[in-house]
C-alpha positions in Angstrom: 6.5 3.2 9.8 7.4 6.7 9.2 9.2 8.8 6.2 10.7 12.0 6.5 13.9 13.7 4.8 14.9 15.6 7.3 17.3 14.3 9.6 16.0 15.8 13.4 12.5 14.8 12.6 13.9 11.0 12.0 15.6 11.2 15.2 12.8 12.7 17.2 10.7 10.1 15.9 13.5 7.3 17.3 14.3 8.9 20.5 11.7 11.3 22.0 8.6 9.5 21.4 7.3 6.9 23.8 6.1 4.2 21.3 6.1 1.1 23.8 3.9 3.8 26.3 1.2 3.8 23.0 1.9 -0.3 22.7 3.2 0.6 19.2 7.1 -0.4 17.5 8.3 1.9 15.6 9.3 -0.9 12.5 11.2 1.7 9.6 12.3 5.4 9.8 12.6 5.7 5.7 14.5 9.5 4.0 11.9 9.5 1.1 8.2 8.2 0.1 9.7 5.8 -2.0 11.7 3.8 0.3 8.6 3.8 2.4 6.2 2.3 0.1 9.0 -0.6 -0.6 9.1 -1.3 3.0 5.6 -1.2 3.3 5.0 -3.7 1.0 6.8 -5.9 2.6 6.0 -5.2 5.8 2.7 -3.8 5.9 1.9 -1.6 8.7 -0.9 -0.5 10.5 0.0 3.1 11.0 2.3 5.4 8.7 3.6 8.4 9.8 5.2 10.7 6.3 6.3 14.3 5.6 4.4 15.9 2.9 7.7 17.4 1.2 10.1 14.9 0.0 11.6 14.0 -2.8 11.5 11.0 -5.4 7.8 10.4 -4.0 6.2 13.2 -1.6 4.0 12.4 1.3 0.7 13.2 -0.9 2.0 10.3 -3.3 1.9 8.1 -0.2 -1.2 9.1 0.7 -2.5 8.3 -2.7 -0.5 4.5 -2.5 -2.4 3.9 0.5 -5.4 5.1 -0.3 -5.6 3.2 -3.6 -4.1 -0.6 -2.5 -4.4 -0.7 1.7 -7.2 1.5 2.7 -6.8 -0.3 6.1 -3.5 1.5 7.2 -3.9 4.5 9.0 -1.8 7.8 7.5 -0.5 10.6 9.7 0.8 13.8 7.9 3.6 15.4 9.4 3.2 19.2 8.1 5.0 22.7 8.3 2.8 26.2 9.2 3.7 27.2 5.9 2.0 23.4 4.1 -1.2 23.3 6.0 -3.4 24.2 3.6 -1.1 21.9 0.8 -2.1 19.3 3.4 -5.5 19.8 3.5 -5.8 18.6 -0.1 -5.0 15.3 1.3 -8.5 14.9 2.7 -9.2 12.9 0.2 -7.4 10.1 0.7 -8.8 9.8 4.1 -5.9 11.1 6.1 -6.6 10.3 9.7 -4.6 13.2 11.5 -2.2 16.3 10.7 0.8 17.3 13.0 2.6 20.2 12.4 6.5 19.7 12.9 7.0 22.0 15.7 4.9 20.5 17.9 5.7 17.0 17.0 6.6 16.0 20.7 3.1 17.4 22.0 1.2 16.4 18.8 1.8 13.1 17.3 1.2 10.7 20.3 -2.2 12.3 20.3 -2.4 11.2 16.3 -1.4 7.9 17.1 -3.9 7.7 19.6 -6.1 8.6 16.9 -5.0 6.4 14.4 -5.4 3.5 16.8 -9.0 4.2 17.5 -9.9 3.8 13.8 -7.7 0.8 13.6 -9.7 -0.8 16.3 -13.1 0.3 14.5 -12.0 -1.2 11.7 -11.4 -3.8 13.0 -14.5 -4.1 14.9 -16.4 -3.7 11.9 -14.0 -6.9 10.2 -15.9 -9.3 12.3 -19.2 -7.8 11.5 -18.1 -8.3 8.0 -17.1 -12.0 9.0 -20.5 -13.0 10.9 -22.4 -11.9 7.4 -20.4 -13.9 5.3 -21.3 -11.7 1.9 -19.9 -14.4 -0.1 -21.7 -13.3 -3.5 -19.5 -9.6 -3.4 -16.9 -11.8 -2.8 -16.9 -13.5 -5.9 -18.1 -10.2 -7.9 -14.4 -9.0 -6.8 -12.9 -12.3 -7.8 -15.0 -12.0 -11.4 -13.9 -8.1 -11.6 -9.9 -9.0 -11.0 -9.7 -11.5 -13.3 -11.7 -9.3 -16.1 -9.6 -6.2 -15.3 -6.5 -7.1 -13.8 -4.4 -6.6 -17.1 -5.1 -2.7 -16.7 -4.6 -0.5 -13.9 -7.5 -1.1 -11.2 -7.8 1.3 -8.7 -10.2 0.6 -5.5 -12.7 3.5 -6.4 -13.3 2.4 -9.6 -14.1 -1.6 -8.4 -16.3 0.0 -5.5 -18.0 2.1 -8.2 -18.6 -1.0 -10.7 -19.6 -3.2 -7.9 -21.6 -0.5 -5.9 -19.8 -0.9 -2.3 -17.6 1.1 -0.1 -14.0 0.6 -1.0 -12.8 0.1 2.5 -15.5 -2.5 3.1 -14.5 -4.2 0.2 -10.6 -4.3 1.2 -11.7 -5.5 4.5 -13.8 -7.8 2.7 -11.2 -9.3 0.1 -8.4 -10.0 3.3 -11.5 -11.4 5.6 -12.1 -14.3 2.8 -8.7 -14.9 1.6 -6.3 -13.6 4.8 -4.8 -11.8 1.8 -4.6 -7.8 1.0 -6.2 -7.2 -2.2 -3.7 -5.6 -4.4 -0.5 -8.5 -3.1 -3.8 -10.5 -4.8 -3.8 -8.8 -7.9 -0.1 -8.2 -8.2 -0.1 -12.3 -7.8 -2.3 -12.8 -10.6 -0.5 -10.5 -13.0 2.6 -12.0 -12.2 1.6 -15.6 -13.1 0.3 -14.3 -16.1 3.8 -13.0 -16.7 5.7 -16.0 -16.2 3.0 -17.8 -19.3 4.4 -14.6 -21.6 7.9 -15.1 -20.3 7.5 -19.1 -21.3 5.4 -19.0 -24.6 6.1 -15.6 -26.3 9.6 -13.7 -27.4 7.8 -10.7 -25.7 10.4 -8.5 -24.3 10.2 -7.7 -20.5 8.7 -4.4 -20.2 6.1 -5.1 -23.2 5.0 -8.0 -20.4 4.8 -5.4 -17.7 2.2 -3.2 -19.8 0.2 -6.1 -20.9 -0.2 -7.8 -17.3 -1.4 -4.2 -16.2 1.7 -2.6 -14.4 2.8 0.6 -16.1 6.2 0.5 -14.2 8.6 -1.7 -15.8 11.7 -0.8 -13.4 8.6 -2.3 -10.4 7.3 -4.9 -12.4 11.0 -6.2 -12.2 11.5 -5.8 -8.7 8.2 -7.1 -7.8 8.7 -10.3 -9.8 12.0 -11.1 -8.5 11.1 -10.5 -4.8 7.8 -13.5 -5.5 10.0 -15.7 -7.6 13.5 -15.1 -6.7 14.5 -14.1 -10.1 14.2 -11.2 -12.5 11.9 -12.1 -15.6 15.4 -12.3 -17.7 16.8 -15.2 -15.7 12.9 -16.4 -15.4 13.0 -17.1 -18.9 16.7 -18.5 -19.4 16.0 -20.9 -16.9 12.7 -22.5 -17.9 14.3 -22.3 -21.5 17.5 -24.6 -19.9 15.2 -26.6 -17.8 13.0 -27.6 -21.5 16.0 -28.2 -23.4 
């Protein structure tokens, strides 16, 4: 998938690169970094390709997304002469390759290349994680989601409490359950928000802090797209259903 606000870069990255030649689909061309990161979770891809200058959500916000909750996907920047050294900043978030615009049609098959290299180490290193079976850090994640998951947990800090890599852990985490981490977590706190919703007058966004997602406009979103309805008609159904 790939984000960029600027119209001729969206296009070039329809019509002038040979995706099927990398054995690669091109799944979403997305205007901003927040359109992006919806379709990603949906979707999740293996490679993202964003702009770093973009508005509602820029590509370093991206970077810091995936970084954070799929550690697995692969990120490309996409930079101008002028942003290179902006970009660079990014290297903590483990960008895997910069490509400056005007070289886009020389550059970024090159990236991809790239990218898919680390996808397939990654990979190679899932069944090493697979033949070891490390159930006990397994169930030290389980034990740290459900003693943290009502505040914001971020990847570094559970590698840091549980002394691991964060990417191993990720890797780990979808190994055991065939589940990303953070769809995990988001699961948990939204059950938790449906017992609020049914046993307290708690008003909707007061739910959303206390299950752990600062963002009450997401919180909605993400609990209608798992349970078909927003908390609102959550709660004035199981209400109709009891009565």
């Amino acid at each position: 998938m790939a984000a960029d606000d600027e119209g001729y870069i969206r296009e070039a990255l329809q019509k002038l690169i040979n995706w099927e030649k990398m054995d690669c689909t091109l799944e979403a061309v997305a205007c901003d970094g927040q359109e992006l990161i919806e379709r990603m979770e949906a979707e999740r891809p293996d490679i993202i390709i964003t702009d770093i200058r973009m508005p509602v959500l820029d590509g370093l916000e991206v970077c810091k997304y995936v970084y954070e909750t799929c550690p697995e996907i692969q990120v490309i920047l996409l930079t101008a002469h002028s942003e290179f050294e902006y970009a660079r900043t990014a290297i903590r978030y483990n960008v895997c390759e910069y490509v400056l615009k005007v070289s886009i049609i020389e550059e970024l098959p090159e990236a991809v290349e790239k990218a898919i290299r680390e996808l397939e180490k990654s990979r190679r290193e899932l069944e090493k994680v697979k033949r070891e079976e490390p159930g006990n850090l397994y169930l030290q994640m389980e034990h740290y989601i459900e003693e943290h998951y009502q505040s914001r947990i971020s990847l570094d800090e559970m590698a840091a409490a549980l002394h691991a890599n964060g990417s191993y852990l990720s890797r780990l985490y979808k190994n055991k359950t065939g589940r990303n981490l953070f769809d995990a977590i988001l699961d948990k706190r939204i059950e938790a928000a449906k017992e609020y919703l049914l046993h307290t007058d708690m008003k909707a966004y007061q739910i959303s802090e206390t299950v752990g997602i600062e963002d009450s406009g997401y919180f909605s979103r993400m609990f209608k797209k798992k349970t078909g309805v927003s908390p609102k008609e959550f709660r004035k159904r199981e209400d109709h259903a009891q009565n």
